[in-house]
C-alpha positions as CSV (number, residue, x, y, z in Angstrom):
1,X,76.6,92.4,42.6
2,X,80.2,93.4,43.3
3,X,80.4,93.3,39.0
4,X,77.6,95.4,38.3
5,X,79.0,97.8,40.9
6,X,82.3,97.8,39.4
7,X,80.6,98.4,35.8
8,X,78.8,101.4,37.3
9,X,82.0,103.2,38.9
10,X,83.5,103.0,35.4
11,X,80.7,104.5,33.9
12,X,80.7,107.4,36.4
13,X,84.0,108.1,35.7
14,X,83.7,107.8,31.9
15,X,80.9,109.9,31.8
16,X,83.1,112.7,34.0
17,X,86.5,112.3,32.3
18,X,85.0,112.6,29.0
19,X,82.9,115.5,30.5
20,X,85.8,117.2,31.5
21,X,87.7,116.9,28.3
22,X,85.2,118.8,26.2
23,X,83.5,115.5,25.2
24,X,80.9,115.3,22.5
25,X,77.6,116.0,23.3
26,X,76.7,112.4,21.8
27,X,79.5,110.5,23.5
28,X,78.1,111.8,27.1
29,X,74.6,111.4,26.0
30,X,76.1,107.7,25.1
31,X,77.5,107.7,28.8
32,X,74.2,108.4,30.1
33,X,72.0,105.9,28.4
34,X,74.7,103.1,29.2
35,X,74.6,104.2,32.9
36,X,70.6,104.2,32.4
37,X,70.5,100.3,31.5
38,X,73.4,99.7,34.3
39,X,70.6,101.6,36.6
40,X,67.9,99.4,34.7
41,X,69.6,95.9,35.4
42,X,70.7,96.7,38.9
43,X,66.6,97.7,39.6
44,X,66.0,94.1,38.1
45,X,68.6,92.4,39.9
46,X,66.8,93.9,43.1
47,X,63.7,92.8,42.5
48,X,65.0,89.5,41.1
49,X,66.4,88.5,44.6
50,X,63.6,90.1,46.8
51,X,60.7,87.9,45.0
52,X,63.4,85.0,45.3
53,X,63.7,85.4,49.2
54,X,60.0,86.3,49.3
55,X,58.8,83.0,47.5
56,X,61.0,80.4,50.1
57,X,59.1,77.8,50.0
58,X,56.4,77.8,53.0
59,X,56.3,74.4,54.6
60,X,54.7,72.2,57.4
61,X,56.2,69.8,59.9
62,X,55.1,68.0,63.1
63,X,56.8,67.8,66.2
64,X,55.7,66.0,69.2
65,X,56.8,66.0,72.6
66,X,56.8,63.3,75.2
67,X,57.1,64.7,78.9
68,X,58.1,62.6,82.3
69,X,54.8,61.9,82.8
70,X,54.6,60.4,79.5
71,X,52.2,62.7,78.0
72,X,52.5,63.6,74.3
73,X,51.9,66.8,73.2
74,X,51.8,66.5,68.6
75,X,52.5,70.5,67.3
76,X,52.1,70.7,63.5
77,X,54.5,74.2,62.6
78,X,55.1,76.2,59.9
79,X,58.5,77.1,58.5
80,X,60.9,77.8,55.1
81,X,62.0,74.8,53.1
82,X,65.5,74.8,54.9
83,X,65.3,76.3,58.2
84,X,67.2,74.7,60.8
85,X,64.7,72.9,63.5
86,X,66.0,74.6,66.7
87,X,65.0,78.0,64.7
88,X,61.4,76.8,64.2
89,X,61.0,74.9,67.6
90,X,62.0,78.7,69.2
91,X,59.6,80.9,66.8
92,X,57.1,78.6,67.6
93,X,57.7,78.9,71.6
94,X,58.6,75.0,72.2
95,X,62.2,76.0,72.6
96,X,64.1,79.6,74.0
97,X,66.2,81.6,71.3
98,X,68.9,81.1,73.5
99,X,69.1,77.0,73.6
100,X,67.7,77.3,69.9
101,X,71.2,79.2,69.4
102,X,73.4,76.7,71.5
103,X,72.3,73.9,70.0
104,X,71.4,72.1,73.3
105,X,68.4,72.2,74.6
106,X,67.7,71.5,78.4
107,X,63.8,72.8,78.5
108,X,61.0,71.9,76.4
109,X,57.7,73.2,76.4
110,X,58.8,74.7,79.9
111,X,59.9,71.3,81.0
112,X,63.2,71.1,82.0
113,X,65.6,67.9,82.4
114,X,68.8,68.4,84.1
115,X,71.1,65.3,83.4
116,X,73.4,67.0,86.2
117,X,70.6,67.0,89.2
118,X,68.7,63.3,88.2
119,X,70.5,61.9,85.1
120,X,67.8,63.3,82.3
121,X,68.1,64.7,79.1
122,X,66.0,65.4,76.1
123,X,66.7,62.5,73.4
124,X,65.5,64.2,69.8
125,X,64.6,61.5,67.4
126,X,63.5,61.4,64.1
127,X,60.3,59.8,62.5
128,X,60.9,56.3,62.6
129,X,61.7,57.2,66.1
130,X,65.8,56.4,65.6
131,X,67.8,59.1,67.7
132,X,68.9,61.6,65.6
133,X,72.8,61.6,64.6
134,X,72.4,65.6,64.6
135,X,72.0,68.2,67.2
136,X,68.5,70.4,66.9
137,X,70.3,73.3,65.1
138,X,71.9,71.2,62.8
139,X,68.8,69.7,61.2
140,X,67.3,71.3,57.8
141,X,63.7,71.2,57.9
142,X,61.4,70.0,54.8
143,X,57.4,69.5,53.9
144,X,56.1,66.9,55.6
145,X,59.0,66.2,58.1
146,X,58.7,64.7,61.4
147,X,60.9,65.1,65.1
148,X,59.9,65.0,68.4
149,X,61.8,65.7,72.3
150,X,61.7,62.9,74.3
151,X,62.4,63.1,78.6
152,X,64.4,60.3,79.0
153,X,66.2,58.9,82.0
């Protein structure tokens, strides 16, 4: 981007310093049609990257929480090929924006656990059910993946 702008501000000022020096009328018509197929490539590099971001790849994953009473709630979500877990947990309502941001995450589904009052916490584990090595905003989400926040204590 930052080349095609350069290449643009060069033609600009071309196209006026040859303007201003009694130029040809065929070198600024040449001046003009470059900056036309500058104009043209910039256009397709626009559109290039808005059907790029606009085809992320749409995906599904399942996430299941266990409460204190032991009660499992299974969510199948949507969300981009990529997008970090605490992002989709808080579009999708199961998490706030604010923990989602943070990284830690103290109430689920409106449950909350606070280690500080009675010792328990959220435990986020993958699908075979192995604790995750991660936090919840540094997982990358893919099709088919599978997570769930369990209240431990």
């Amino acid at each position: 981007m930052k080349k095609i702008s350069a290449l643009i501000l060069t033609l600009a000022l071309s196209a006026a310093l040859l303007a201003g020096c009694g130029a040809s009328a065929s070198s600024v018509a040449s001046s003009e049609a470059a900056s036309e197929v500058v104009s043209e490539a910039v256009s397709e590099e626009s559109t290039s990257t808005a059907e790029a971001a606009d085809s992320a790849a749409a995906i599904q994953f399942t996430f299941t929480v266990i409460g204190a009473n032991g009660e499992s709630t299974e969510l199948t979500l949507d969300a981009t090929d990529g997008e970090k877990l605490s992002d989709a947990l808080a579009e999708a309502g199961v998490i706030s924006a604010e923990e989602a941001a943070a990284g830690f995450v103290t109430v689920v589904n409106g449950e909350e656990a606070n280690y500080d009052a009675d010792g328990s916490w959220w435990c986020l584990t993958d699908a075979a059910g192995e604790m995750t090595a991660v936090g919840v905003a540094d997982i990358e989400l893919h099709d088919g993946d599978s997570y769930a926040f369990t209240y431990t204590k």
